[in-house]
N, C-alpha and C positions, 0 to 999 in steps of 0.2 A: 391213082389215089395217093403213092407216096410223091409225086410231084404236087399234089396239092397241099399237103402236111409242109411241106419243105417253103411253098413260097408263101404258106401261112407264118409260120415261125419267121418266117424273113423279114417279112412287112413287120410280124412282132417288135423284133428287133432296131428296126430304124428308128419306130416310132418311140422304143422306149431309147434311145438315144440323143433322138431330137429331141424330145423333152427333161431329158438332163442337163442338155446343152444349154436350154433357154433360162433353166434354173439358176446354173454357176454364171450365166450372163446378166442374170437379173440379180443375183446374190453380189457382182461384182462393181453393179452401177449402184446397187443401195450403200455400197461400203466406202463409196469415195463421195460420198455428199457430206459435208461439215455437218458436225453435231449442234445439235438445235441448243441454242443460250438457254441458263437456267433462268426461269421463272421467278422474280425477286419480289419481295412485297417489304411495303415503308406505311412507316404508322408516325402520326403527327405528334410532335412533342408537347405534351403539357404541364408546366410547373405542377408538381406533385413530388408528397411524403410519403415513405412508410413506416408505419407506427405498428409496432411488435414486442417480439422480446430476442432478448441476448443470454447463452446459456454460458458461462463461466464460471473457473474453479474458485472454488475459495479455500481456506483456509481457519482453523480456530483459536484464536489465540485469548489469553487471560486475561481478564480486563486492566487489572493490575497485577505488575511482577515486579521483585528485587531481589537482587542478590547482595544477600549479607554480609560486607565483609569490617574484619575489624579498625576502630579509627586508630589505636595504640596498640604497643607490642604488651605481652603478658600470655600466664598461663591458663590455660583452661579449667578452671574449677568444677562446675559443673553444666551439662548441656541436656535440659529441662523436656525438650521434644526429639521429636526422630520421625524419618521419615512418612509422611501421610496423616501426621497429626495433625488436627484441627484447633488453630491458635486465636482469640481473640487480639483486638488492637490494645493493643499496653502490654501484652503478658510478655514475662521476661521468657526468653529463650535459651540467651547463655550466659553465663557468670563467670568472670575473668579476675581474675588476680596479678596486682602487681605491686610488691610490697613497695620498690620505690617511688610509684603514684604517690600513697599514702604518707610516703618522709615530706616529699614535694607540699603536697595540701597542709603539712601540719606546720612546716617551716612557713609558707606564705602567711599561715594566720597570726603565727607568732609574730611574722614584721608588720601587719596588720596594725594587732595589737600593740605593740610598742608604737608604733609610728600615730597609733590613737592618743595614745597616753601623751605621747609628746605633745601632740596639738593641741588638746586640754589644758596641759601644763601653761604654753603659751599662750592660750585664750583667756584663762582665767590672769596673766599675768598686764595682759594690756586691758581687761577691763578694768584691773587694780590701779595702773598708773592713770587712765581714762577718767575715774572717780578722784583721785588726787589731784590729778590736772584741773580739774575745778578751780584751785584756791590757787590765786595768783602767787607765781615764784617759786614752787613747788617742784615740778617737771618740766622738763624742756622739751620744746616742739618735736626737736632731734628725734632724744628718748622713747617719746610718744609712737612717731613715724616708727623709728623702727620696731619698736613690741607691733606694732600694726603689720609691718611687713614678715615680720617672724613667723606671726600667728597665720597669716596666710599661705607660705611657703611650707608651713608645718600641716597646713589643713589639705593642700595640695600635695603632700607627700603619702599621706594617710587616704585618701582617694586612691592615690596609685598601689600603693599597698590593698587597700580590698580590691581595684579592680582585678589584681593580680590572684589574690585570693579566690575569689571568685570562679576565676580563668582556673587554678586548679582543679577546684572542686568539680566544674564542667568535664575538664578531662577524668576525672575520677570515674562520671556517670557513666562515662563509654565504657568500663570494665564491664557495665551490668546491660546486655542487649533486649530491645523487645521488640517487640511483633508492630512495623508501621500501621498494620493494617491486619481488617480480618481476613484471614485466607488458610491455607492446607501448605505444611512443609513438604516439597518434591523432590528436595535435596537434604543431602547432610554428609559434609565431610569432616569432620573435629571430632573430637575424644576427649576426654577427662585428660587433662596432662600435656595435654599437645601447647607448643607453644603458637599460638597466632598474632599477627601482627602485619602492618603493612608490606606485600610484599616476599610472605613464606607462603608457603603449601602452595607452591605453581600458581601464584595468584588464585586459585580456585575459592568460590568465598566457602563461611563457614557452613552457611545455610540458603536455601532457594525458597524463597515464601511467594504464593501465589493467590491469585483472587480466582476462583472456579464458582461462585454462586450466580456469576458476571463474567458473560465472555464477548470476546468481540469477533466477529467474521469478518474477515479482512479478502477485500474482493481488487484486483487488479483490473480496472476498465481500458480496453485501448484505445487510443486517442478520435480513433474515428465515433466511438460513443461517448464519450468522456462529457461532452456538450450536451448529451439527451438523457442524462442523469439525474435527478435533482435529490436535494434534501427530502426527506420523509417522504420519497416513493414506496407504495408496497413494491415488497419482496419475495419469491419462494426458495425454497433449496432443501435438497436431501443433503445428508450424513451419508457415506460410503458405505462404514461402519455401520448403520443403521435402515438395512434396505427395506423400501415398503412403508416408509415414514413421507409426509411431507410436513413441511414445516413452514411458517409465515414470521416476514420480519417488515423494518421498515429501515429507509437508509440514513444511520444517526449523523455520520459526522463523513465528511473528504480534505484529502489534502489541498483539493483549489490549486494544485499545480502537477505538471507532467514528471514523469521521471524522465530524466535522459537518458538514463539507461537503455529502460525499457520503453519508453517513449508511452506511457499509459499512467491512469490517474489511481492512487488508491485511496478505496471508500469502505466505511467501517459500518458492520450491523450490529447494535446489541443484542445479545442473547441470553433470556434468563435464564438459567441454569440450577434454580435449587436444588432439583430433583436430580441432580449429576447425571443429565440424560446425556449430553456433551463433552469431552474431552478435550485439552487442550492437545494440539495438532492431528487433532480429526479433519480431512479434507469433505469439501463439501460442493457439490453443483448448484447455481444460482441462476437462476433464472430473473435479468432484468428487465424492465420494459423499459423500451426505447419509443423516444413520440417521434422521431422520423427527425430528417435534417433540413433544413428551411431552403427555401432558393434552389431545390433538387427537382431532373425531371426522372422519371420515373419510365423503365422500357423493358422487355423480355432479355432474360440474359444470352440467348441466342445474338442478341445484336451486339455484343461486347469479343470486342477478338479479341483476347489474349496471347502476347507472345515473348519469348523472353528479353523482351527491351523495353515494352509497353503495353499500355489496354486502349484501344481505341474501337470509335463507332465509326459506318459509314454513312452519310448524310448525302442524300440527295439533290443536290443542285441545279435544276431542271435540266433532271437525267443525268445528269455529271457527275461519277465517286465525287465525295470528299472526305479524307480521313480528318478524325477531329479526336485528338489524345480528351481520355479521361481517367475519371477516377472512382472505384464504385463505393457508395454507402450503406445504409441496408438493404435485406435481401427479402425475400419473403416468395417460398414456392418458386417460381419460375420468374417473376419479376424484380429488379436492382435498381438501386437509386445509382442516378451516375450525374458529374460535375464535368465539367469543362466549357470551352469556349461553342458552347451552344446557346441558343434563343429558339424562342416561344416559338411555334408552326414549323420549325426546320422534321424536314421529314427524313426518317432514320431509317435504312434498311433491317429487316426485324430476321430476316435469315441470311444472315453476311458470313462471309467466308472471307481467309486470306488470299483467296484468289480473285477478288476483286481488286484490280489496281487501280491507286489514285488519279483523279480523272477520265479514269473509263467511262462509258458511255453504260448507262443503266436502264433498262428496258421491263 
């Protein structure tokens, strides 16, 4: 009996050996067979747009702004508003004194006036010889001529004198300043007594008057949408400041040209603002609509490599990689508008990797 136990477990034994054997033998010939190529799929190109929208910051700024500062030196008399006060157009703001303004305006008129008087004098004196001259032998041509030219050089002097006059007076009005425009003061740096003029108080003006009933949203478009923009597109955009709001505009006015800077176009939204629901430099999200870019074909962004030198597709060649540099335009979910040296039916691998190299064989 224990010989039979023993050449039981024996035979056990072999046979579970011989089929570990077979296993690491069969585990050894699966592991040196080349791995099978991936599976590529290519979708046919067809001129196509996408037409969406573009979300970008903007910005709020006042429809009209200036800063006040003074045309003449003098002292500050009195300064009428203060900050956040609400000014009509004409209303005086500040009042400025400057006694030697005043000598200037009153000496011009005085030469004015004298220089009137003069020319009167010699008007009436050549119509007098004028009337004389009638009666032969009387006045001499000479005589005549020059009361003629007198009376001219005199009426020409007297011109200059009130234009000059005048020119005073004009400087005068600058002592007394007013409101270009209706808006809300946001500034104020003067005082009763201070002296201003061109050029003191750190250049800083007196005053900062602003238009807030009127604001403008000022949007930066980057050049790849800048073309899909137009005049009086709707618009929407929040206030940062005002969450839970949406708001509707239309697009008033654009530059019509790129910055170089920033290589982008900027477009201006009106905004009514009676109700001071708005602030100037409240930022704000804009949501544009884009109608898509013309002569674009249209492919999943999986087919776009990106890498740090470039963006290219690979295009099928009957079976043949080809890399073909581009450029992408709108995006939308999982699909991108892309440009380059492509044409209509070229068939584009739609799950490409960088591990496809140029003229490979594509299956």
């Amino acid at each position: 009996m224990k010989y039979k136990i023993q050449i039981t477990v024996t035979l056990f034994m072999i046979v579970l050996f011989t089929s570990c054997g077979e296993k690491k033998a069969e585990t050894k010939d699966t592991a040196a067979l080349p791995p099978m190529p991936p599976a590529y799929k290519t979708m046919e190109l067809q001129p196509r747009k996408i037409s969406g929208n573009v979300q970008l910051p903007g910005v709020m700024q006042p429809y009209e702004f200036v800063q006040l500062f003074p045309k003449i030196s003098g002292f500050v008399k009195a300064v009428s508003v203060d900050r956040g006060s609400v000014v009509k157009k004409g209303e005086v703001l500040i009042t400025l004194e400057a006694p030697e303004v005043e000598q200037q305006v009153a000496q011009a008129r005085l030469k004015f006036t004298q220089a009137e008087a003069t020319y009167i004098t010699s008007k009436d004196r050549y119509r007098r010889l004028l009337e004389t001259s009638k009666t032969p032998g009387t006045i001499s041509p000479y005589d005549l001529d020059a009361a003629a030219s007198k009376m001219q050089g005199d009426s020409a002097t007297a011109q200059g004198e009130y234009a000059n006059y005048k020119a005073q007076e004009t400087m005068k009005s600058y002592l007394t300043v007013t409101a270009p425009f209706d808006g809300v003061i946001t500034e104020r740096n003067v005082h009763p007594g201070a002296l201003a003029g061109p050029g003191t108080q750190n250049a800083k003006p007196m005053l900062v008057l602003q238009q807030l009933s009127k604001l403008r949203l000022v949007v930066d478009v980057p050049e790849q949408y800048a073309a899909q923009v137009n005049h009086g597109d709707n618009v929407h955009y929040k206030a940062n400041a005002l969450p839970g709001q949406d708001f509707t505009g239309a697009v008033s006015r654009s530059s019509q040209s790129l910055s170089s800077n920033y290589r982008s176009e900027t477009i201006e939204i009106d905004v009514d603002n009676k109700d001071n629901t708005f602030k100037p430099g409240m930022y704000a999200e804009v949501i544009l609509p884009t109608s898509g870019t013309a002569n674009a074909f249209v492919a999943p962004r999986s087919a776009v490599i990106t890498t740090t030198e470039k963006k290219y597709v690979v295009v099928s060649d009957n079976g043949v990689a080809k890399w073909c540099d581009v450029s992408e335009g709108n995006q939308s979910n999982d699909s991108t508008e892309i440009f380059g040296n492509l044409r209509n039916g070229d068939m584009v691998v739609t799950n490409a990797s960088y591990q496809i190299k140029d003229g490979a064989q594509i299956k």
